[in-house]
C-alpha positions as CSV (number, residue, x, y, z in Angstrom):
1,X,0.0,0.0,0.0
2,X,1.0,3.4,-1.0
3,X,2.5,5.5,2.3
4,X,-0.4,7.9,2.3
5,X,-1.7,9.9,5.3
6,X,-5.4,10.2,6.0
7,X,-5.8,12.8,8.6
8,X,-9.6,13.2,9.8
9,X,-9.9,17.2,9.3
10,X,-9.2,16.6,5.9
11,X,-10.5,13.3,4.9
12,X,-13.6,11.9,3.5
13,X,-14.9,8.7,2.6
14,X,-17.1,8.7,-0.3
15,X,-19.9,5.9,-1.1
16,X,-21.1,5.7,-4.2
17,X,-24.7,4.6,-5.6
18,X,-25.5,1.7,-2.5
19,X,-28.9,1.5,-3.6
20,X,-30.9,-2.3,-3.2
21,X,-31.0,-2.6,-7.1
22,X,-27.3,-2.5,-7.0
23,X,-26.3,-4.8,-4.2
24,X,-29.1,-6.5,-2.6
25,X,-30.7,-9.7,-4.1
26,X,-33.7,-8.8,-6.3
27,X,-32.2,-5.6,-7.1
28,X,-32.6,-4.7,-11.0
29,X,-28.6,-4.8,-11.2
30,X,-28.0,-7.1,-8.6
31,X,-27.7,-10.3,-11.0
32,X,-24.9,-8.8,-13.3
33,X,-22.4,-8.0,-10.5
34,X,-23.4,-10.8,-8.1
35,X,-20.1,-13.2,-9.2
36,X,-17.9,-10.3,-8.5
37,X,-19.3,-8.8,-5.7
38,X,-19.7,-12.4,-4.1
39,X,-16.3,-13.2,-5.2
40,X,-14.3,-10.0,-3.6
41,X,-17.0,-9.6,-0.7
42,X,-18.0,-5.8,-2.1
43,X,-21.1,-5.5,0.4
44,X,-19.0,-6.7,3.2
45,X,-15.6,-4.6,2.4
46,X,-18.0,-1.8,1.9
47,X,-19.3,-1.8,5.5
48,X,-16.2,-2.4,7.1
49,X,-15.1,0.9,5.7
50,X,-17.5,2.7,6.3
51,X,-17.5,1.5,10.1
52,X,-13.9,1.9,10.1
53,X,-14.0,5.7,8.8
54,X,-17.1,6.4,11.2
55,X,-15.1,5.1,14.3
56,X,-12.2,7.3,13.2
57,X,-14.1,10.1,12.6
58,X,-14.1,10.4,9.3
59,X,-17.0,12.3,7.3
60,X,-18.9,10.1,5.1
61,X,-20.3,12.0,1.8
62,X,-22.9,9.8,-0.1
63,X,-22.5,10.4,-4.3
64,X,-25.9,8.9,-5.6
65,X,-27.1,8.3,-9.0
66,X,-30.2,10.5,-10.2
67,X,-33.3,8.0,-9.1
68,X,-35.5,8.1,-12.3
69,X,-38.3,9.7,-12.4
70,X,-40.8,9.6,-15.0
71,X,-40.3,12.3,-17.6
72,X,-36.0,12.7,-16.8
73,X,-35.7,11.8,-20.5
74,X,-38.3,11.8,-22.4
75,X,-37.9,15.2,-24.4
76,X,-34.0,15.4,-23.9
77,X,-32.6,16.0,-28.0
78,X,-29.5,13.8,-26.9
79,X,-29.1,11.1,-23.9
80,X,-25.9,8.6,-23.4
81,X,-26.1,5.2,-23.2
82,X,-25.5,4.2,-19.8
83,X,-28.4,7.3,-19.4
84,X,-31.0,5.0,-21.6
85,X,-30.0,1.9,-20.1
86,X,-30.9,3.7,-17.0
87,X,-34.3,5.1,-18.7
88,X,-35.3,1.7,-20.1
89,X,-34.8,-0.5,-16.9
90,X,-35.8,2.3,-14.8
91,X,-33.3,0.8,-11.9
92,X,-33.4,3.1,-8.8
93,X,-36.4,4.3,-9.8
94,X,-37.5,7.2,-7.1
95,X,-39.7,6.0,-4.6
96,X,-39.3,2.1,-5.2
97,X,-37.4,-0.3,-3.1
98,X,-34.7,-0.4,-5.4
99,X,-34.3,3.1,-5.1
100,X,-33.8,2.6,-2.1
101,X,-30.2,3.2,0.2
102,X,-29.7,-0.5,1.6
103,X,-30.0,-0.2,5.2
104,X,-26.2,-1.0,5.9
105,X,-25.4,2.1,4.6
106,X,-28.3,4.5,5.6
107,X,-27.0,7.6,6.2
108,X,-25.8,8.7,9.7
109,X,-26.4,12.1,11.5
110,X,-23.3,14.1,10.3
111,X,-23.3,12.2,6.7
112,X,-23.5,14.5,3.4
113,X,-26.0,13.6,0.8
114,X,-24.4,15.5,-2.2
115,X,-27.3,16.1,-5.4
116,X,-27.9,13.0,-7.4
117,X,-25.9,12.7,-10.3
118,X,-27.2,12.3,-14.1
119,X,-24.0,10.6,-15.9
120,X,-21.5,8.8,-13.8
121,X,-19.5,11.5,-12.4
122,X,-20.6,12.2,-8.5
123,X,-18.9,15.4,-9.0
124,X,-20.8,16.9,-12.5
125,X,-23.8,18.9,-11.9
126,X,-24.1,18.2,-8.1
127,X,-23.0,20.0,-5.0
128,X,-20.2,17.0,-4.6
129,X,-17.5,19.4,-5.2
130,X,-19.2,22.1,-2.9
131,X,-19.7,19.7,0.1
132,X,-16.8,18.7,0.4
133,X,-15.1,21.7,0.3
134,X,-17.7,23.0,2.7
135,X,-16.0,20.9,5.1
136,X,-12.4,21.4,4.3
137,X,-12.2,18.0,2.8
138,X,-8.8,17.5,0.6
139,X,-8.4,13.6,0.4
140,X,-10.8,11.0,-0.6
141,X,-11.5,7.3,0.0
142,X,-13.9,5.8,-2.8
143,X,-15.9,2.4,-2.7
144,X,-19.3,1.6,-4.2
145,X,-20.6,0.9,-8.0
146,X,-20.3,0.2,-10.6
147,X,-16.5,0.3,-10.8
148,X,-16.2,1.1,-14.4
149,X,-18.6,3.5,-14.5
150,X,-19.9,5.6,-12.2
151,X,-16.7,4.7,-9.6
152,X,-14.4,5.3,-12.4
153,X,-15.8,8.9,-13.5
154,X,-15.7,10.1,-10.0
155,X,-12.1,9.2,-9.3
156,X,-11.3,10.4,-12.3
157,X,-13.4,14.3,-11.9
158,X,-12.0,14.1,-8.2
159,X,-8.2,14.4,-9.5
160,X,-9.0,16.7,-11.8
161,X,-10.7,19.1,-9.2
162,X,-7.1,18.5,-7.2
163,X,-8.2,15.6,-4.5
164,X,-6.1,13.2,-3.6
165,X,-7.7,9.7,-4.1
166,X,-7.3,6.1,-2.5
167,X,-9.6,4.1,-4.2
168,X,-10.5,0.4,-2.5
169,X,-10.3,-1.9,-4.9
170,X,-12.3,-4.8,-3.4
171,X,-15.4,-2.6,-1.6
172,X,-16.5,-2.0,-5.6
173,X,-17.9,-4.7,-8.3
174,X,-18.9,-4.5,-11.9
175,X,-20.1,-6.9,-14.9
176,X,-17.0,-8.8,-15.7
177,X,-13.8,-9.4,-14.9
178,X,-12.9,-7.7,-17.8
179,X,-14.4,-4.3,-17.1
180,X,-13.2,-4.9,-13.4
181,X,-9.7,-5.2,-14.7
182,X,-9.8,-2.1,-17.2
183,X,-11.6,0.3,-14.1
184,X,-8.8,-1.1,-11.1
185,X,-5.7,-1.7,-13.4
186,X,-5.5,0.3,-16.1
187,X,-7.8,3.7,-15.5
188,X,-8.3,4.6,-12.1
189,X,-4.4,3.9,-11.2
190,X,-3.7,6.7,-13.4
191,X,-5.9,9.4,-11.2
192,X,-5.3,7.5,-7.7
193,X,-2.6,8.2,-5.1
194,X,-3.0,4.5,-4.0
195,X,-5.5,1.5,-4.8
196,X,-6.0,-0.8,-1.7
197,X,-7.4,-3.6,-0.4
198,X,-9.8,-3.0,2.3
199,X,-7.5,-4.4,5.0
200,X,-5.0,-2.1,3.9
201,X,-7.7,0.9,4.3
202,X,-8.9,-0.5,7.4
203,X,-5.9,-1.3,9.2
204,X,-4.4,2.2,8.1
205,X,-7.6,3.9,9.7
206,X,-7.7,2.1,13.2
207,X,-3.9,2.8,13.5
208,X,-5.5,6.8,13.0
209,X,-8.3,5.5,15.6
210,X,-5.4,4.3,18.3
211,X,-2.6,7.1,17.9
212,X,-5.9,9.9,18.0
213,X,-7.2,8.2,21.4
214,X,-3.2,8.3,22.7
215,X,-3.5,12.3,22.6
């Protein structure tokens, strides 16, 4: 693991689209990234990050995807494919259970909930960016789906905005091994500090938990 520093002032964990259709069985998405997310453990990794950072006193920011609605799309002249794959299966639709956060990962009292996003990006057209400098946030730890899309665009818009990004490679999942392999080895290392293993994250973040209680 990379020898980064993730001091609590200035660190934020960021969760990405946990919604039921994602990662909960029945979910619209659930059965193309159930080998992987089985496989690596996603759900699990996810919530031991996300207990680790709230333990160490880390602030949690939520980066959501846009819960359809009817009439998002309907009349727009142009709309990207992942946006009408969206449209047609209506996943996370609003006010269904799929649109649902899954309750692991509800939002706590001091949590941000940034704007939904339309694309992939968590940071384009939301209040992402604002949040998190809001709250003097400088370094970020990403996990949640998919990880070639919207996981991938947000690292990516993060380090362009001047964040310094650990990305956890086993608390995400996608279709195949393939697109796994193309988000974790050959994008997102290009636009994050370090990509860990969730033990490395974990371990890194109780050793901030025990020298922070020593003061």
């Amino acid at each position: 693991m990379a020898q980064l520093t993730y001091e609590n002032e200035i660190t934020g964990v960021i969760v990405i689209d946990p919604y039921n259709d994602f990662i909960s069985e029945g979910g619209k998405v659930w059965d193309r990234i159930k080998g992987i997310a089985e496989r690596n453990q996603c759900v699990l990794h996810m919530m031991q990050v996300l207990e680790a950072a709230r333990k160490t006193g880390i602030r949690v920011f939520y980066a959501m995807h846009r819960r359809y609605r009817p009439g998002d799309y309907e009349t727009w002249k142009y709309i990207a494919p992942v946006q009408r794959s969206a449209w047609k299966s209506q996943a996370f639709g609003y006010g269904t259970w799929g649109g649902e956060i899954r309750p692991e990962f509800e939002p706590q009292p001091g949590d941000i909930v940034a704007s939904e996003h339309w694309g992939s990006s968590g940071f384009a057209n939301t209040d992402l960016d604002l949040q998190l400098k809001r709250h003097g946030i400088q370094k970020l730890i990403v996990m949640g789906l998919i990880a070639h899309t919207c996981v991938e665009a947000t690292v990516r818009y993060a380090a362009e905005l001047g964040y310094e990004v650990t990305m956890v490679k086993d608390a995400t999942a996608s279709y195949s091994d393939d697109h796994m392999h193309a988000a974790l080895e050959i994008n997102i290392p290009n636009y994050a500090s370090a990509v860990v293993s969730t033990s490395e994250i974990v371990d890194t973040l109780s050793a901030n938990e025990t020298v922070g209680a020593r003061r």
